[in-house]
VOGU-3710 file (C-alpha; in Angstrom, 3 decimals, decimal comma):
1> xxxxxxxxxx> 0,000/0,000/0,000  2,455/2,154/0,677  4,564/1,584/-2,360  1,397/2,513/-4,476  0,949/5,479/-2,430  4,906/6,722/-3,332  4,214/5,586/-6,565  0,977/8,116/-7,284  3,064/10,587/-5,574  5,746/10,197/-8,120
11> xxxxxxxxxx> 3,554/10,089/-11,037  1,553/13,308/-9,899  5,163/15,458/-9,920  5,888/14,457/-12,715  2,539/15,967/-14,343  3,506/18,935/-12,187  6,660/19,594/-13,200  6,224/18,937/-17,346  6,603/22,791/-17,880  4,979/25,136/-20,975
21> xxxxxxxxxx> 4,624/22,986/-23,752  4,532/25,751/-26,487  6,723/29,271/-24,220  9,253/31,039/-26,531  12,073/32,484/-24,742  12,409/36,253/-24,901  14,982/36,289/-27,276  13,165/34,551/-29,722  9,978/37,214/-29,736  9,099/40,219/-30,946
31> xxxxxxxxxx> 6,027/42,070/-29,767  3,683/43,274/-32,359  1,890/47,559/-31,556  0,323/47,597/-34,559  -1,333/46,144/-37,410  -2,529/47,773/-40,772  -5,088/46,343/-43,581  -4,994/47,734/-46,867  -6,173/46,426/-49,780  -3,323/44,064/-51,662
41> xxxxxxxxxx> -2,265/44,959/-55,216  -2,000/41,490/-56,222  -4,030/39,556/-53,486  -6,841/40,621/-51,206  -4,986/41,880/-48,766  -2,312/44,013/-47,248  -0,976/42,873/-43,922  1,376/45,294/-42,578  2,382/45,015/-38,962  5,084/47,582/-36,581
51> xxxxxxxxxx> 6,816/45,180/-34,489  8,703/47,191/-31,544  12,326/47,137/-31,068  12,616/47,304/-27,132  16,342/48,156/-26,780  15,575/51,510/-28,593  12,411/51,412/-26,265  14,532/51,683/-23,084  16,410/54,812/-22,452  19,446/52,644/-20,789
61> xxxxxxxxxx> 19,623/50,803/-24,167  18,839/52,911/-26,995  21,352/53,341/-29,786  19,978/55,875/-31,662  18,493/53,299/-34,327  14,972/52,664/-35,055  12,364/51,607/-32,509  10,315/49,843/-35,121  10,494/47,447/-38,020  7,101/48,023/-40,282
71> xxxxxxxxxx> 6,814/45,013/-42,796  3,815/44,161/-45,135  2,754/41,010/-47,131  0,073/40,267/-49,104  -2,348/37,195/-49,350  -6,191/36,524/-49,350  -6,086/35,535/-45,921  -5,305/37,574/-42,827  -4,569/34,337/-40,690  -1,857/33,021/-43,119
81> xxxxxxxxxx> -0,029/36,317/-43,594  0,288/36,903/-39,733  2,514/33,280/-39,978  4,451/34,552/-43,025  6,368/37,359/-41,317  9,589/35,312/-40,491  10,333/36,049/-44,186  11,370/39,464/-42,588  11,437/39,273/-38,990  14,569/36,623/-37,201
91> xxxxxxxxxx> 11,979/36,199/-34,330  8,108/34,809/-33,654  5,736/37,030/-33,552  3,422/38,046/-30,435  0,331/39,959/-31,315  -0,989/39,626/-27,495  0,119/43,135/-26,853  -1,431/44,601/-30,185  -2,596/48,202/-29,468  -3,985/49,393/-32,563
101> xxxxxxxxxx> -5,424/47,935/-35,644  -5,655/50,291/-38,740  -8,373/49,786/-41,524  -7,904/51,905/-45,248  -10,787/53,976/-46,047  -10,930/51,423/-49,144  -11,242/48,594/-47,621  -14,076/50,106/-44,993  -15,684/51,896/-48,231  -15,703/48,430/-49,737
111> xxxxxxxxxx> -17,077/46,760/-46,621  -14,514/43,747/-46,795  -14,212/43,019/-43,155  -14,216/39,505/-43,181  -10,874/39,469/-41,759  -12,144/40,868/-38,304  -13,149/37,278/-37,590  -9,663/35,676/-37,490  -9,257/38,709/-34,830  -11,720/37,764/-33,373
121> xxxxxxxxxx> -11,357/33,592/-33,199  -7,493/33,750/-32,302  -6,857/33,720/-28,517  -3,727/34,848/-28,505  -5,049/38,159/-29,378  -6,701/40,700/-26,505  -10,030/42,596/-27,076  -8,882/45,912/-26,056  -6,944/47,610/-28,534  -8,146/50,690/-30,825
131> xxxxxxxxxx> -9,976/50,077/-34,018  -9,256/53,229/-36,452  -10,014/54,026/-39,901  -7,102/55,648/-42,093  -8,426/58,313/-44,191  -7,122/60,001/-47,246  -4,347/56,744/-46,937  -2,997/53,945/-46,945  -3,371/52,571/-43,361  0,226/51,261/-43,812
141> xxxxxxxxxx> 1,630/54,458/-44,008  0,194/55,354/-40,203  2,156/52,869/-38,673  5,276/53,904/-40,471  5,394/57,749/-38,951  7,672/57,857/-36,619  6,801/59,693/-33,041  8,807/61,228/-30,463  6,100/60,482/-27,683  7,540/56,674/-27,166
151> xxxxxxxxxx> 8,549/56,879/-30,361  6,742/54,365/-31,953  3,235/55,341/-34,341  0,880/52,713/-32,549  2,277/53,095/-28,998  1,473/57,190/-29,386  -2,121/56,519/-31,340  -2,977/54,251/-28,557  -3,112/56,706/-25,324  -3,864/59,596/-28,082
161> xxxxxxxxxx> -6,890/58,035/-28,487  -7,899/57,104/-25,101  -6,879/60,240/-24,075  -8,992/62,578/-26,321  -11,874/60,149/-25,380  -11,396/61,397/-21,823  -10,608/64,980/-22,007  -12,679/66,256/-25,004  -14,646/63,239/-26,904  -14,327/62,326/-29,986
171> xxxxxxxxxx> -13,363/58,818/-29,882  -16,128/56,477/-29,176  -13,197/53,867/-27,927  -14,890/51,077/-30,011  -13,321/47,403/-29,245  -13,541/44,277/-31,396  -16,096/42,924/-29,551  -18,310/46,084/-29,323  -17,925/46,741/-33,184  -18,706/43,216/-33,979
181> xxxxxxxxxx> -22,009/43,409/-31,329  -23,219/46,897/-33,277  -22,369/45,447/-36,960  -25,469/42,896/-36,403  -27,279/44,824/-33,916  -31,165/45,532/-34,552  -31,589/49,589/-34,433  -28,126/50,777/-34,039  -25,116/51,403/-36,818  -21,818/51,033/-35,555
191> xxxxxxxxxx> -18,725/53,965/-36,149  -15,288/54,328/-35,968  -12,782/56,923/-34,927  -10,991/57,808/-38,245  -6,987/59,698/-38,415  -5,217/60,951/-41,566  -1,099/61,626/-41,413  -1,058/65,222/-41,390  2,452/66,856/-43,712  5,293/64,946/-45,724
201> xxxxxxxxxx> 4,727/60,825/-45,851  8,334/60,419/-46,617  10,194/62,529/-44,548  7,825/61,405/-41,325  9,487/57,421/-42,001  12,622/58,771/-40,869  14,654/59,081/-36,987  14,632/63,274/-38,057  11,101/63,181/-37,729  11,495/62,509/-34,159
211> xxxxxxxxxx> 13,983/65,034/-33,524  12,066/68,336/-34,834  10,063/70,435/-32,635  7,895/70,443/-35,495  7,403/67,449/-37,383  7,889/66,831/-40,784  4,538/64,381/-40,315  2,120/63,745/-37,448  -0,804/60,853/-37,336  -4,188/63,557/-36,168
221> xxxxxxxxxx> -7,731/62,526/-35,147  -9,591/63,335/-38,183  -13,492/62,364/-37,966  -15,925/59,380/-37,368  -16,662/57,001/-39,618  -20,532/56,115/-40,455  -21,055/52,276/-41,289  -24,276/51,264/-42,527  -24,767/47,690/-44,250  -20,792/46,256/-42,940
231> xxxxxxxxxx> -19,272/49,057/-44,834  -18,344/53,001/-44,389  -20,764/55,772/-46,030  -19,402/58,889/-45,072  -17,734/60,783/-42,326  -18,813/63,335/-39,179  -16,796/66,246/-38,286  -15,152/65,780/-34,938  -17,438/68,303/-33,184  -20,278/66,299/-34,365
241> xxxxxxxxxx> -17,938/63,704/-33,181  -18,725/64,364/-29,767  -22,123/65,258/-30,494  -22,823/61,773/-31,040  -21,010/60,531/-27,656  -23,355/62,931/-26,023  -26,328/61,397/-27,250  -24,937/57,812/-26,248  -24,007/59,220/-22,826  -20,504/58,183/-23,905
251> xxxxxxxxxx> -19,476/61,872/-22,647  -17,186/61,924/-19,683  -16,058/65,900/-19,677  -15,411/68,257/-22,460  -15,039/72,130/-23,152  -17,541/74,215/-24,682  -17,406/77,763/-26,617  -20,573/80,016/-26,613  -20,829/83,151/-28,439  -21,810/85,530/-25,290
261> xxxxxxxxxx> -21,614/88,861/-27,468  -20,762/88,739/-31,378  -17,397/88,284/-31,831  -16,825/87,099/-28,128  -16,994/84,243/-25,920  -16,846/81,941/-23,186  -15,479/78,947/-22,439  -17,629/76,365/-20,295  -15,819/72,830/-19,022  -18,530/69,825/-18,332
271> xxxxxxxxxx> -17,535/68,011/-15,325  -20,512/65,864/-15,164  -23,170/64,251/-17,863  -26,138/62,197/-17,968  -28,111/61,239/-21,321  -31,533/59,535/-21,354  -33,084/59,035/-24,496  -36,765/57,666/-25,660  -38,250/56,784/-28,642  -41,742/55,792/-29,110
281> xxxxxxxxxx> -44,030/56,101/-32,810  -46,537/59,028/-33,253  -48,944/58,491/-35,911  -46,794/56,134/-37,752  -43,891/57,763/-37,447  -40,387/57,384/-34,938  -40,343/60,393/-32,178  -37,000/61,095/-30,408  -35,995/62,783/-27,584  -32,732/62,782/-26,514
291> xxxxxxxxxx> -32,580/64,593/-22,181  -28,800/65,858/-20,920  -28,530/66,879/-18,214  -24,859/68,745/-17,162  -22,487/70,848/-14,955  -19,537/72,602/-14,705  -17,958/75,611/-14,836  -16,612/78,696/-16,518  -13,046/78,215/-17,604  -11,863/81,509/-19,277
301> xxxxxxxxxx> -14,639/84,532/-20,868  -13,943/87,552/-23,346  -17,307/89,418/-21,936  -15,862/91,116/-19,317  -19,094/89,896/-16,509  -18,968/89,207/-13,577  -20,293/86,561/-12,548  -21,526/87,856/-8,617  -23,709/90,183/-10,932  -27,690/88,961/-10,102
311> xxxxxxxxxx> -29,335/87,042/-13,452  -25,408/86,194/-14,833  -25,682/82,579/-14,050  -29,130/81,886/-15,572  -27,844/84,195/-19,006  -25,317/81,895/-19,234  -27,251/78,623/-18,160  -29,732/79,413/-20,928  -27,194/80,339/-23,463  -25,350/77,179/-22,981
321> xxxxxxxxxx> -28,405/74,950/-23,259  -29,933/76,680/-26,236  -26,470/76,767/-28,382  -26,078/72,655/-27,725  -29,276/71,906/-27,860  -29,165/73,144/-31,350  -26,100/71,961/-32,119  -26,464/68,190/-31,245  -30,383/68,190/-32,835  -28,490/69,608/-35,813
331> xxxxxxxxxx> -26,044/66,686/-35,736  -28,627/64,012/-35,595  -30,912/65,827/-38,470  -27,546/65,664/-40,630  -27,234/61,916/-40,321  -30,840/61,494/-40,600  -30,796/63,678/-44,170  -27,505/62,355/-45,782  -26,776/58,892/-44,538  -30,583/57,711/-43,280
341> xxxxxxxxxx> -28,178/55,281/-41,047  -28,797/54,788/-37,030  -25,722/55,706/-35,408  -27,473/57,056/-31,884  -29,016/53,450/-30,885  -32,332/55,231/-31,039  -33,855/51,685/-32,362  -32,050/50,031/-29,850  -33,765/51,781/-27,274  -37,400/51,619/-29,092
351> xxxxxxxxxx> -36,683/48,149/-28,992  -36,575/47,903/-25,156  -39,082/50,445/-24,836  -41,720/49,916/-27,147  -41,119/46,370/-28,586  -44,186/45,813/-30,605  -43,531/49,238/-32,246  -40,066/48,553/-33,114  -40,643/44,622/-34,503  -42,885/46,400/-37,047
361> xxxxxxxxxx> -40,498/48,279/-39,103  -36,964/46,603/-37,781  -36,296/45,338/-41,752  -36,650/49,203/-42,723  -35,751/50,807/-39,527  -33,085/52,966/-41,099  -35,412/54,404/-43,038  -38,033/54,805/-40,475  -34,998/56,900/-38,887  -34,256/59,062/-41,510
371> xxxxxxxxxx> -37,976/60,345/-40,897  -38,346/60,564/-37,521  -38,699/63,524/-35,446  -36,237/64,718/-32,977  -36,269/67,015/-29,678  -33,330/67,729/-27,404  -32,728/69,622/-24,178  -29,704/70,245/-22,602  -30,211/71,247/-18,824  -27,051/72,037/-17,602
381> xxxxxxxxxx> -25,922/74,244/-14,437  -22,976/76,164/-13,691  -21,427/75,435/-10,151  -18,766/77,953/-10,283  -16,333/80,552/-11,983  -13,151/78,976/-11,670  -11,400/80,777/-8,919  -11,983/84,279/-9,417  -15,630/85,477/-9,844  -14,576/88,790/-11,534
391> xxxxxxxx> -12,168/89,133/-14,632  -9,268/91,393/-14,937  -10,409/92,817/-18,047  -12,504/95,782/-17,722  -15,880/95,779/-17,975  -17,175/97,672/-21,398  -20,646/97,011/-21,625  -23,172/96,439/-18,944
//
């Protein structure tokens, strides 16, 4: 008995001790940032990838040469090209760390996304990294900019994008998995952040780029990207931008400019948001009404009031909520008019609300968009002035 029981003890180290059956050591890696699809002059596709260099990564270690190496191959298949790349690179690729992915505007216009489901299927790669459209480009050429914040094009897009998302809007910060829910979503169309390269392609490949206080070329936030049926139909400015993350309470703070006097104005910063939207049909047709609610406070103004004056608050309460209640109706009556295509979720939310309704005209609900009638108010409040309640500049008009 006790020979069996040394015995299963032997037999269950052994199981525990076997080790990773497929680890790569660290010299035979190299971590992919980034990952570009264009469309392929001979084959379907363009795979281009920016795999980092992390000696030139670390300050210790860094030679002066390049932090990246940006390769492309074509093929018909997205999953075979990724296992191609040893024809340039001396090490395996990892795409586990993968922060951006970068679609041409001709591929989006031409709605061949089929790739996105290798993305999706393989589990060696995350969820969480930035889906951008490349407009006015190739999407190759994004990843080949070099950038002297951490000097690599996908490791700067990656925060730039998170980071606009959190101190203006702009980006809706759409993952795989949230595009893929919205592209066969009932009532809603699903968008994309879009960037362009801003100045000289060529000159912005090379190590100068990084070493000019003005760049030669820089990778900007352009616009968002309106899909309808799997594939891009036009653009929205980036104001409208974050019009549309208002109405999907997507907002987290932002600054606002108001005409208080012609030719001057004020600045406003939103600290706090809160959309509610309905939708219900009246007399056949789709009603919307999109409620925001919002605070915050006056950053910097050109018309010389003070605020400690009585009535100043409300003039400016009911200045702000007139000017963006215009503006976002105006950005939803735009999408309505010229791309009939349901970015704001408003049949997603007739769908929870008002079920029967919605089943009715889901096959056509686009359409039934395009005609529907929309209402919003913006409530918001001002808590405070900053930290002075008068301005320096002298008051000239009462």
């Amino acid at each position: 008995m006790k020979r069996i029981a040394v015995f299963l003890c032997i037999l269950n180290s052994l199981f525990l001790l076997t080790g990773c059956w497929d680890r790569k050591e660290l010299s035979e890696i190299k971590v992919v940032a980034g990952m570009a699809i264009d469309k392929g002059e001979n084959a379907k596709y363009k795979v281009t990838v920016e795999a980092l260099n992390a000696a030139e990564l670390n300050t210790q270690s860094a030679a002066g040469n390049s932090p990246t190496l940006v390769e492309g191959i074509e093929g018909d298949s997205v999953s075979e090209i990724t296992h191609l790349f040893n024809e340039y690179y001396s090490q395996f690729l990892i795409f586990s760390h993968m922060k951006v992915l970068v679609i041409s505007e001709e591929i989006a216009n031409a709605g061949r996304l089929d790739f996105i489901d290798f993305l999706e299927r393989n589990r060696e790669i995350r969820d969480d990294f930035n889906i951008i459209i490349a407009k006015d480009g190739r999407a190759e050429d994004i990843l080949k900019v070099t950038a002297q914040d951490r000097k690599a094009s996908s490791l700067k897009l990656s925060p730039q994008m998170d980071h606009l998302l959190e101190d203006w809007g702009g980006d809706p910060g759409m993952s795989i998995i949230n595009f893929i829910s919205e592209l066969n979503l009932e009532g809603k169309e699903p968008v994309l952040a879009t960037v362009r390269l801003k100045g000289d392609v060529e000159k912005g490949m090379s190590m100068e780029n990084i070493t000019k206080v003005t760049p030669d070329a820089i990778v900007v936030v352009d616009s968002l990207a309106i899909f309808k049926d799997g594939r891009v139909i036009g653009f929205l400015s980036l104001e409208d931008s974050r019009n549309y993350l208002w109405t999907r309470n997507d907002l987290k703070t932002t600054s606002l400019t108001i005409e208080c006097k012609k030719g001057d104005y004020s600045a406003i910063r939103v600290t706090e948001s809160q959309t509610e939207v309905t939708s219900k049909m009246k007399n056949g047709k789709p009603s919307f009404h999109v409620s925001i609610k919002a605070e915050g406070f006056i950053e910097g103004t050109q018309c010389y009031k003070s605020v400690e004056e009585l009535g100043t608050i409300a003039k400016y309460e009911k200045l702000i909520n007139e000017t963006f209640s215009k503006k976002i109706t105006d950005t939803i009556t735009n999408v309505q008019r010229q791309y009939q295509a349901d970015i704001f979720g408003f049949g997603e939310v007739m769908r929870r609300q008002e079920f029967n309704s919605f089943m009715k005209v889901k096959d056509k609900w686009n359409e039934e968009f395009a005609k529907g009638d929309v209402k919003v108010d913006v409530n918001f409040v001002l808590r405070r002035s900053g930290i002075r309640s008068k301005s320096f500049l002298t008051e000239t008009e009462k």
